[in-house]
BALOBA-1460 file (C-alpha; in Angstrom, 3 decimals):
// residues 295
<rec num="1" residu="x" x="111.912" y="126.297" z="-1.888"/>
<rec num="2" residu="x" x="111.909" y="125.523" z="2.097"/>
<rec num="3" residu="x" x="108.336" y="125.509" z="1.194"/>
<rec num="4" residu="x" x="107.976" y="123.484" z="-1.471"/>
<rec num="5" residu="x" x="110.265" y="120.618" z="0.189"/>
<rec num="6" residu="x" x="108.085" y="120.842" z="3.277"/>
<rec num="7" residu="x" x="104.733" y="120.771" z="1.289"/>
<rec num="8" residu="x" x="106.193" y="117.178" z="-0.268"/>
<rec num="9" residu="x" x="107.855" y="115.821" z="2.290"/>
<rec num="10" residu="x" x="104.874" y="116.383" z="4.407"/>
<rec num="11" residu="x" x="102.197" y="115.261" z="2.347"/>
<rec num="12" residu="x" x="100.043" y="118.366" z="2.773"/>
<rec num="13" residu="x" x="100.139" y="122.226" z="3.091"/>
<rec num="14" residu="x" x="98.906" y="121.969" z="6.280"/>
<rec num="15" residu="x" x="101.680" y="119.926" z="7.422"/>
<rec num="16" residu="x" x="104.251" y="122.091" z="6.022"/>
<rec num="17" residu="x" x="102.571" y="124.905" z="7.551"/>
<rec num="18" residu="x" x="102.129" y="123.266" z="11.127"/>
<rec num="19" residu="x" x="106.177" y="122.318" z="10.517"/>
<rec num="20" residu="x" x="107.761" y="125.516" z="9.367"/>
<rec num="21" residu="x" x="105.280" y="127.961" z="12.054"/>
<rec num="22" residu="x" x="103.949" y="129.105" z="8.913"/>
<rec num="23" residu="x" x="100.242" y="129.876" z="8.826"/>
<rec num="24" residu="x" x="98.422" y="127.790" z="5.995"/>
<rec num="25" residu="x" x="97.408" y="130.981" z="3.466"/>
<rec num="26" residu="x" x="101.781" y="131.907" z="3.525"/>
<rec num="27" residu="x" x="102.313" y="128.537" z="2.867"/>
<rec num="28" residu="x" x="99.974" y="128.964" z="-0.211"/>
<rec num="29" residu="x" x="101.259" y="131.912" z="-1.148"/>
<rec num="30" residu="x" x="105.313" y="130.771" z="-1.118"/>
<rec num="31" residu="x" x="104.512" y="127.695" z="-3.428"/>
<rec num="32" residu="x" x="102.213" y="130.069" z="-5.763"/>
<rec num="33" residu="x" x="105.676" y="132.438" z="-5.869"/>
<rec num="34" residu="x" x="107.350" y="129.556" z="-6.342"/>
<rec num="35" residu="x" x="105.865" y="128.288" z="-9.211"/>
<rec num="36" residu="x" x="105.673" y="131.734" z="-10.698"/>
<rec num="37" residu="x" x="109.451" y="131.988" z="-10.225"/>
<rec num="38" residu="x" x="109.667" y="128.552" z="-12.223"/>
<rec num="39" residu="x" x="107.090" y="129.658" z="-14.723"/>
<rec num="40" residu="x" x="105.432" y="125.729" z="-14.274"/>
<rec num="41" residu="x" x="102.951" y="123.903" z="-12.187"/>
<rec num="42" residu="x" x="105.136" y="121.877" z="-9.500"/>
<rec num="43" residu="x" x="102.157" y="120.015" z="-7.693"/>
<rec num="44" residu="x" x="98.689" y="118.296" z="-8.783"/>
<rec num="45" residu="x" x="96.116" y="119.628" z="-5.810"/>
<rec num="46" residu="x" x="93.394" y="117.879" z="-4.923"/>
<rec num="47" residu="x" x="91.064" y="117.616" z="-1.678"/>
<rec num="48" residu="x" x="92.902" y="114.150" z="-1.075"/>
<rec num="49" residu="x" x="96.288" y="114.304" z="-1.755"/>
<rec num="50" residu="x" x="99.077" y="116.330" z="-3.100"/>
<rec num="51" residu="x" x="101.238" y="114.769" z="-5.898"/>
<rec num="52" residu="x" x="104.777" y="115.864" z="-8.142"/>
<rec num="53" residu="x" x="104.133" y="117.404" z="-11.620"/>
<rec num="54" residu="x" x="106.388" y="116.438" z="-14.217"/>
<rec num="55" residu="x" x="108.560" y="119.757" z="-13.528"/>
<rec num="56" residu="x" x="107.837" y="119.625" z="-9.386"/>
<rec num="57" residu="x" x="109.295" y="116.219" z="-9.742"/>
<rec num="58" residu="x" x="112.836" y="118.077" z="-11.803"/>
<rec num="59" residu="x" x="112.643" y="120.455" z="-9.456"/>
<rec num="60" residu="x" x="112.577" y="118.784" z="-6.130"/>
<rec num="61" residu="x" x="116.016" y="117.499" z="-5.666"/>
<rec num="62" residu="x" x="117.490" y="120.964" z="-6.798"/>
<rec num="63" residu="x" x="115.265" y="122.576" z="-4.625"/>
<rec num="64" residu="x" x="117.380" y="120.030" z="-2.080"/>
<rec num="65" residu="x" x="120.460" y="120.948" z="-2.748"/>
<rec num="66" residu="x" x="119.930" y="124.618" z="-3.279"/>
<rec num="67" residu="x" x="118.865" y="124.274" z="0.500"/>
<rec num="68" residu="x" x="121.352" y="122.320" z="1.404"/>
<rec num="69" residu="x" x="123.767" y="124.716" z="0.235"/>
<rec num="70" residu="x" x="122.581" y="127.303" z="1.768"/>
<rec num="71" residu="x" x="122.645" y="125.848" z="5.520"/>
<rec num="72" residu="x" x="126.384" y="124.751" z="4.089"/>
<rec num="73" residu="x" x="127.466" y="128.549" z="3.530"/>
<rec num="74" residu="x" x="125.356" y="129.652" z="6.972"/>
<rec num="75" residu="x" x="127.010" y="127.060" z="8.844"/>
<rec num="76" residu="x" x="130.483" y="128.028" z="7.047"/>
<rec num="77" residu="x" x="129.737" y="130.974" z="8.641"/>
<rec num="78" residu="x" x="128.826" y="130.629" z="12.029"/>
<rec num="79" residu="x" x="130.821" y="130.563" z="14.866"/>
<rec num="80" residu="x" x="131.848" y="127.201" z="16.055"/>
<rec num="81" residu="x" x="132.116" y="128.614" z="19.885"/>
<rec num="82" residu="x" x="128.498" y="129.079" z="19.812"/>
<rec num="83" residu="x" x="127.084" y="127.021" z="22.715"/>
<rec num="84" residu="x" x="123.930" y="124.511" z="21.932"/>
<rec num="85" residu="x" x="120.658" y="126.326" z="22.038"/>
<rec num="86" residu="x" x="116.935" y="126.034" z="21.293"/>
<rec num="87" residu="x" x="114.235" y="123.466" z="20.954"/>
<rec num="88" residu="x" x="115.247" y="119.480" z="20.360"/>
<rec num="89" residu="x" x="111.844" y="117.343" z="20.393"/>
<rec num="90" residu="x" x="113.286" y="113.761" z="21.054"/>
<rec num="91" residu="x" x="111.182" y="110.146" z="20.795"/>
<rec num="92" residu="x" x="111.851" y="107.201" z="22.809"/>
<rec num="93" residu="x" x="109.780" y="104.127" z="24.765"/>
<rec num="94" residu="x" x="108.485" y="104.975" z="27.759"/>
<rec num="95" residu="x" x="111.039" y="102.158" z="29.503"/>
<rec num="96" residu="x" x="114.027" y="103.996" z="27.802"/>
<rec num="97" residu="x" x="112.809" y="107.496" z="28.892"/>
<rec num="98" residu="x" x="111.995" y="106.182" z="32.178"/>
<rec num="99" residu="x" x="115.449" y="103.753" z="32.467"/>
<rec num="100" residu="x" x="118.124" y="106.234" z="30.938"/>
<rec num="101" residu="x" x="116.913" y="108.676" z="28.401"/>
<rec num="102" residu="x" x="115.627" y="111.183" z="31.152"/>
<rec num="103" residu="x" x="118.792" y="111.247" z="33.236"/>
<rec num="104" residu="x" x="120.884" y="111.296" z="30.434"/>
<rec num="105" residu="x" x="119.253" y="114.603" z="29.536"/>
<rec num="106" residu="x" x="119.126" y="115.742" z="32.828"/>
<rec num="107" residu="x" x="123.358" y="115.550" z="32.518"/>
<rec num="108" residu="x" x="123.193" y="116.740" z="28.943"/>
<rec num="109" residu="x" x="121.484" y="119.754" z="30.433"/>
<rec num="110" residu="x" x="123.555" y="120.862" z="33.034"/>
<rec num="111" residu="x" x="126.512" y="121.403" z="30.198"/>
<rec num="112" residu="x" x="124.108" y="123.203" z="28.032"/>
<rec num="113" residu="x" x="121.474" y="124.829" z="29.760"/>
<rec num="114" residu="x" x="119.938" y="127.200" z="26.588"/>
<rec num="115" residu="x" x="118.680" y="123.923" z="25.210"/>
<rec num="116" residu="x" x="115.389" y="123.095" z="25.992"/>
<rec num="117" residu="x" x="114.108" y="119.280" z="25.685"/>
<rec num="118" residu="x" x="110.639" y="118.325" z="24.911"/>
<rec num="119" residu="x" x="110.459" y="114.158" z="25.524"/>
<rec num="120" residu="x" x="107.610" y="112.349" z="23.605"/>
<rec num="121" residu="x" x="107.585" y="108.572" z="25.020"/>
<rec num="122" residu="x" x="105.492" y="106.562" z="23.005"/>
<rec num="123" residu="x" x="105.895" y="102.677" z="22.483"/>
<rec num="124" residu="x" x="105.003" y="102.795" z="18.787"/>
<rec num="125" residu="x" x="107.104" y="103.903" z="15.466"/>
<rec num="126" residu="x" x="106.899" y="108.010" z="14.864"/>
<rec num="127" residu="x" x="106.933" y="109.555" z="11.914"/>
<rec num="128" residu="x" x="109.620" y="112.373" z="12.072"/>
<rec num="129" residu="x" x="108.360" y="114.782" z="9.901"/>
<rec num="130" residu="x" x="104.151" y="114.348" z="10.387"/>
<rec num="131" residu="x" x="104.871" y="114.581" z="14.368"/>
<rec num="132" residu="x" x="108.219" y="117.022" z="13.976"/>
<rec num="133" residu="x" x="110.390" y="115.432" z="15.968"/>
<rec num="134" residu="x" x="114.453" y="116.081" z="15.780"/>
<rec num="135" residu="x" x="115.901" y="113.041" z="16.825"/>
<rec num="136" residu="x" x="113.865" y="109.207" z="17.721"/>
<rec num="137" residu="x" x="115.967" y="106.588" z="20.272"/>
<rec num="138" residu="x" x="115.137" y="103.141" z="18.857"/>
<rec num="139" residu="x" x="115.885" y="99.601" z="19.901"/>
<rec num="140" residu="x" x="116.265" y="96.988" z="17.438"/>
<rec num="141" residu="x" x="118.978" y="94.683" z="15.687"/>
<rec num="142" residu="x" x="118.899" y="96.413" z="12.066"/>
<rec num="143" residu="x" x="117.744" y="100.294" z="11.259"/>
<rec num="144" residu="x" x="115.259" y="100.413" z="7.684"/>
<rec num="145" residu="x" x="118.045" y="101.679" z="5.347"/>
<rec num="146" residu="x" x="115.378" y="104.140" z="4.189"/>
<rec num="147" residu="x" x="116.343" y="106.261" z="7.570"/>
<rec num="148" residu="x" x="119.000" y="108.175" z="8.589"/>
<rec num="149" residu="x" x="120.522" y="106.612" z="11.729"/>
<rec num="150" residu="x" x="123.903" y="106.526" z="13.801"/>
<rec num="151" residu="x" x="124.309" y="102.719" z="15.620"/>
<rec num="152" residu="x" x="124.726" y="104.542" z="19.909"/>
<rec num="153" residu="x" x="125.753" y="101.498" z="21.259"/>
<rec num="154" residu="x" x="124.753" y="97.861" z="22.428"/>
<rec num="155" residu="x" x="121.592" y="97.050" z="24.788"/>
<rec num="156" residu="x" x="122.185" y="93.932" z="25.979"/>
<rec num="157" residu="x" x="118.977" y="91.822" z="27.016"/>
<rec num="158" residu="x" x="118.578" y="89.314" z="29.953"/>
<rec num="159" residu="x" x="116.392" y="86.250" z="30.877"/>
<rec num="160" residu="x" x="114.557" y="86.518" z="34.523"/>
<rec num="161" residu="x" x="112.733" y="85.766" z="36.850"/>
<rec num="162" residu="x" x="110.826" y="86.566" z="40.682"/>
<rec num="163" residu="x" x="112.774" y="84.202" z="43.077"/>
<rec num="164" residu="x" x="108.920" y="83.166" z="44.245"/>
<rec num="165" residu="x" x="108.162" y="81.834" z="40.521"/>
<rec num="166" residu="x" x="111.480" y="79.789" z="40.151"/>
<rec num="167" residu="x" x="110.852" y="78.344" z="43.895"/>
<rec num="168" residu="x" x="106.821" y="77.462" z="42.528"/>
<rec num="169" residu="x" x="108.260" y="75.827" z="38.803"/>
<rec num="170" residu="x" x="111.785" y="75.167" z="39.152"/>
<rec num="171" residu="x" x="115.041" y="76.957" z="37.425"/>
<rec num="172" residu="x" x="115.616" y="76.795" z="33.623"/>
<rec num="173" residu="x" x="119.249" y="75.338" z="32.600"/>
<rec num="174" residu="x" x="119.023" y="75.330" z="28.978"/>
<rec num="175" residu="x" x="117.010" y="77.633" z="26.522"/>
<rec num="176" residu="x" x="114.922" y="74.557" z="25.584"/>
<rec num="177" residu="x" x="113.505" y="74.511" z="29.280"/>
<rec num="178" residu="x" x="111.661" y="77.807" z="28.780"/>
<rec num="179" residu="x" x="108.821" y="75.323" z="26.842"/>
<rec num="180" residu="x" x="107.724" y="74.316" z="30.037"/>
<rec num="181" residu="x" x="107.989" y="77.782" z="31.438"/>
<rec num="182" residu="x" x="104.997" y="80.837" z="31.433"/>
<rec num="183" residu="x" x="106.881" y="83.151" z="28.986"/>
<rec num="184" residu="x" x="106.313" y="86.902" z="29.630"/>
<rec num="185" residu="x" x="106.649" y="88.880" z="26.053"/>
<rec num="186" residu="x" x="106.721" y="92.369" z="24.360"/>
<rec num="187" residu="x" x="104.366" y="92.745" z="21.886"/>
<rec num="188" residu="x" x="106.997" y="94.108" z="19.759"/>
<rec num="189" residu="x" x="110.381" y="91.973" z="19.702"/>
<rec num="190" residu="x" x="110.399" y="88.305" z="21.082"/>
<rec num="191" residu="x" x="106.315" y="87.467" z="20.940"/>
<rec num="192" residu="x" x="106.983" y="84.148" z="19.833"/>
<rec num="193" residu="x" x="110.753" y="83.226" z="19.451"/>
<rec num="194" residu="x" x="113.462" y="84.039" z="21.656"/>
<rec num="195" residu="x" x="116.902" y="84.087" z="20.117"/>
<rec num="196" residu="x" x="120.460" y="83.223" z="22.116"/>
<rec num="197" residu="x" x="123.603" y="82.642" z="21.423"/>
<rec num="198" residu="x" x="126.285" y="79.894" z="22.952"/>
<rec num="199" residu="x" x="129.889" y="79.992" z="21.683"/>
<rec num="200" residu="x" x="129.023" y="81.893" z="18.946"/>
<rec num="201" residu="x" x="126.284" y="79.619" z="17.651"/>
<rec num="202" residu="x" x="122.623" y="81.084" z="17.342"/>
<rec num="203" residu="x" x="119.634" y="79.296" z="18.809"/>
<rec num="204" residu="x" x="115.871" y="80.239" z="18.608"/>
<rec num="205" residu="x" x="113.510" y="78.974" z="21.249"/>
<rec num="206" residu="x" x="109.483" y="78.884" z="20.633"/>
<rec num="207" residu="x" x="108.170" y="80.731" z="24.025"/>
<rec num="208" residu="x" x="104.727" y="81.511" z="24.905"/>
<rec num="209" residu="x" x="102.622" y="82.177" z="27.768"/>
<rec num="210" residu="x" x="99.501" y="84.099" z="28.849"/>
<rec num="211" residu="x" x="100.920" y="87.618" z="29.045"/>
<rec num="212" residu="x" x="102.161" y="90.252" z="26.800"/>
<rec num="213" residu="x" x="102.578" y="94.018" z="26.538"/>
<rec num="214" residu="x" x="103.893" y="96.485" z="24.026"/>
<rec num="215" residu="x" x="105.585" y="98.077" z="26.965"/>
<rec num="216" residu="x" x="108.615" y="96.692" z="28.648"/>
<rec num="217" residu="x" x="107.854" y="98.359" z="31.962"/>
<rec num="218" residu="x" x="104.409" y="96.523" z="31.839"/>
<rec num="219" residu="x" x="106.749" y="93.207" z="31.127"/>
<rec num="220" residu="x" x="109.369" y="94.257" z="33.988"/>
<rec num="221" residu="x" x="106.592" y="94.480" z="36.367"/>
<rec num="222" residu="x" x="104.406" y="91.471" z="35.621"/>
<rec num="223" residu="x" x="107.921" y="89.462" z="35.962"/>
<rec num="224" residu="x" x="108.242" y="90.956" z="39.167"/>
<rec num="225" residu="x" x="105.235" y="89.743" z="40.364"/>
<rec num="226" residu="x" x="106.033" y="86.563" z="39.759"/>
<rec num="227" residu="x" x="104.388" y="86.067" z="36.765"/>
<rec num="228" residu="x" x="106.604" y="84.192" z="34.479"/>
<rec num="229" residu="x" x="109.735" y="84.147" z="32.829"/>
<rec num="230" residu="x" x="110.732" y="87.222" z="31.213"/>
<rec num="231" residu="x" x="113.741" y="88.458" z="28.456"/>
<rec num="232" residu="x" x="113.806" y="91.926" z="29.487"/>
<rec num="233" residu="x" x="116.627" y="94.934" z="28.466"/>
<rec num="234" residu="x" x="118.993" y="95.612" z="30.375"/>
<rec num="235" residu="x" x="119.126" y="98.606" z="31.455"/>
<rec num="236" residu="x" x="115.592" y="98.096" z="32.413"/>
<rec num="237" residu="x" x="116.410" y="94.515" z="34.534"/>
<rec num="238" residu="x" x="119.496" y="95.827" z="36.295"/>
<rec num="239" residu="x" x="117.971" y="97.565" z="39.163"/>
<rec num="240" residu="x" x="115.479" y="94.660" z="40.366"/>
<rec num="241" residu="x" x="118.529" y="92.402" z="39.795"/>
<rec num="242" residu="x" x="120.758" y="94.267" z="42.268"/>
<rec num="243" residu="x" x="117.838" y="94.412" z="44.303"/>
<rec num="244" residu="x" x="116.906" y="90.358" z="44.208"/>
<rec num="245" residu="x" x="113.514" y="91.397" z="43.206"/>
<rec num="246" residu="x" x="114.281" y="89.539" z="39.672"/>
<rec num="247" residu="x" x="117.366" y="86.772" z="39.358"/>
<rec num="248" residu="x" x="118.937" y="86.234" z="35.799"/>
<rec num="249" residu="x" x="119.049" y="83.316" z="34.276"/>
<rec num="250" residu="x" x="120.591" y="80.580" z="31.476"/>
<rec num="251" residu="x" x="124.049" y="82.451" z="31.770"/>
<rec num="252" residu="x" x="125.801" y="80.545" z="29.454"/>
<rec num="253" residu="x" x="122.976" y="81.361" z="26.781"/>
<rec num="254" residu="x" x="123.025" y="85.444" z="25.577"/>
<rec num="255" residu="x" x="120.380" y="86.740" z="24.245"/>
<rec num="256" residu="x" x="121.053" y="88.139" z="20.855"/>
<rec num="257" residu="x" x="121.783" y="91.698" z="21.021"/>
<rec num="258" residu="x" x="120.068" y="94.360" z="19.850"/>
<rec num="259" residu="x" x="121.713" y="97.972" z="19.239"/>
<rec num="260" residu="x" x="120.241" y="101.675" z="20.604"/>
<rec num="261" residu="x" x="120.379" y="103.142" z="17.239"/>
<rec num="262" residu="x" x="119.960" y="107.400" z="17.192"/>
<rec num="263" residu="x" x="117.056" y="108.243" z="13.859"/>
<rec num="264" residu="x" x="117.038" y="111.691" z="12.585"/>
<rec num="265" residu="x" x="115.466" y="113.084" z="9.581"/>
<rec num="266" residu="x" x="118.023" y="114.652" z="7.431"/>
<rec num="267" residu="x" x="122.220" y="114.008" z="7.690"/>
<rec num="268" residu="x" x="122.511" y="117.270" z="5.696"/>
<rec num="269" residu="x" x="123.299" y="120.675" z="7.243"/>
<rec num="270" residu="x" x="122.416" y="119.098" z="10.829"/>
<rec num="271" residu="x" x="121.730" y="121.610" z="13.649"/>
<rec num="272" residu="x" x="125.238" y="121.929" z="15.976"/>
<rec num="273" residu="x" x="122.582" y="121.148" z="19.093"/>
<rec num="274" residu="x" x="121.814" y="118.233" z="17.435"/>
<rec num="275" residu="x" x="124.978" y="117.584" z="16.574"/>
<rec num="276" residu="x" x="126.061" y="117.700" z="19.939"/>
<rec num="277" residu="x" x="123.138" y="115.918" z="21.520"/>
<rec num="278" residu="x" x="124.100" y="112.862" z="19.794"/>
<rec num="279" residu="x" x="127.840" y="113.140" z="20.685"/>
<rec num="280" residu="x" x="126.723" y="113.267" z="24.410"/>
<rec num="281" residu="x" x="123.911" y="110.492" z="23.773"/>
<rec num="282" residu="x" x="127.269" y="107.869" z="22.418"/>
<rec num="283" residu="x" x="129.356" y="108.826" z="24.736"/>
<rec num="284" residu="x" x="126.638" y="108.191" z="27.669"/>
<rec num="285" residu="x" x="124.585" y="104.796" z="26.214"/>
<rec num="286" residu="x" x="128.400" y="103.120" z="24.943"/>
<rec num="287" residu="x" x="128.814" y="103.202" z="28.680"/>
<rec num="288" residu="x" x="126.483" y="100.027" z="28.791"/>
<rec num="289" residu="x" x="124.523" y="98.414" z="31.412"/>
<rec num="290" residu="x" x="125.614" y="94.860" z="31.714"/>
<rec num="291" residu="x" x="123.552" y="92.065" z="33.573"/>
<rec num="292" residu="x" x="124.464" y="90.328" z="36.724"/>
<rec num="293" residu="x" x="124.487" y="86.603" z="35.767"/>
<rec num="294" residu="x" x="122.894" y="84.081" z="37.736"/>
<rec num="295" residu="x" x="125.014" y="82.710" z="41.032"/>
């Protein structure tokens, strides 16, 4: 059945196979029991794709919850002083791994040292199950309800700028001054329209410029150079701040926040080191990073 949900869920035997450490002929050979078992056909094969039969398509959310069950009555039964152990593959940007994600495993780490991390920083959406991955750190203001998800905390943006380019083309005051600013972007969030808030009242501000970057460290850095104006995270910003390499701007004006949200494929029967990794990963992003305002 582990099979059989892995084969679907996957799209292919070989993805099950690559998932579960399974070589591709024992893969064949559990769904072939499987279906034996049943005494029907559960999948169409073809050298395309794989696709539900009528009775794979019955059988697949039993086959779910016989599963889930079963974790249920092993996890029943195991002890809850066992410490965290084994493999977590985690997904993040490469600003958040390089900003907080890597130290806060580095602390994580030191309370449970049988649990190895694997990081895979990537500025792109991963697929959980194709790539395997046990837990994905996203940024963004809403989560597709489609995945599983647990809101961390807030990450706060801020608007900034190199102290050399506000000497060269003056100091914004209000959001609608940016229109006569160079406007560094992410490819990603905030190409075109940047979105604050005064009082509690939303405002959206056409920006452009001649630079942009699906990376926020690429962003970060061009604004340090002097580049242009930049709405950067946070917890990225808050070092060059303190360090008057960057100076933040419009302070009466927030940027619209966006949330660190935790993605993970399945709520059912989740792993305790799992489990715990995301207790630690609340407790550590809720303690924020907040801007300096501008003097």
């Amino acid at each position: 059945m582990q099979v059989f949900v892995a084969v679907v869920d996957g799209g292919s035997q070989s993805a099950a196979a690559d998932r579960l450490g399974l070589s591709r002929p024992v893969v064949s050979r559990h769904l072939a029991d499987l279906e034996g078992w049943v005494g029907a056909r559960l999948l169409h094969r073809t050298t395309r794709k794989l696709s539900l039969t009528a009775a794979g398509a019955e059988a697949l959310p039993r086959c779910r919850q016989v599963l889930a069950l079963g974790g249920e009555i092993r996890a029943a039964g195991a002890s809850r002083e066992d410490a965290p152990r084994g493999l977590l593959r985690i997904t993040a940007s490469n600003s958040l791994g390089y900003a907080r994600l890597s130290r806060a495993v580095a602390l994580y780490q030191r309370q449970h040292p049988a649990v190895s991390v694997e990081l895979l920083l990537v500025d792109r959406k991963v697929d959980l199950v194709q790539e395997r991955i046990d837990l994905a750190l996203r940024i963004s203001r809403e989560i597709d309800p489609n995945l599983i998800a647990r809101k961390l905390a807030v990450c706060e943006s801020v608007v900034c700028a190199a102290p050399a380019y506000l000497r060269e083309h003056g100091t914004p005051v209000q959001p609608q001054d940016l229109a006569g600013h160079n406007c560094l972007t992410h490819a990603y969030y905030g190409s075109s329209v940047w979105e604050f808030l005064r009082e509690g009242e939303p405002l959206q501000v056409a920006v452009r410029g001649n630079f942009s970057a699906n990376d926020a460290l690429s962003v970060c850095a061009s604004a340090v150079a002097g580049a242009g104006v930049a709405m950067l995270p946070a917890y990225l910003a808050q070092a060059r701040l303190d360090d008057g390499a960057l100076v933040a701007l419009l302070p009466a004006h927030r940027p619209v926040d966006t949330y660190f949200h935790a993605v993970y494929a399945s709520r059912r029967h989740m792993p305790a080191t799992l489990r715990s990794m995301l207790d630690f990963l609340a407790i550590h992003f809720a303690q924020g990073m907040v801007a300096t305002p501008a003097a």
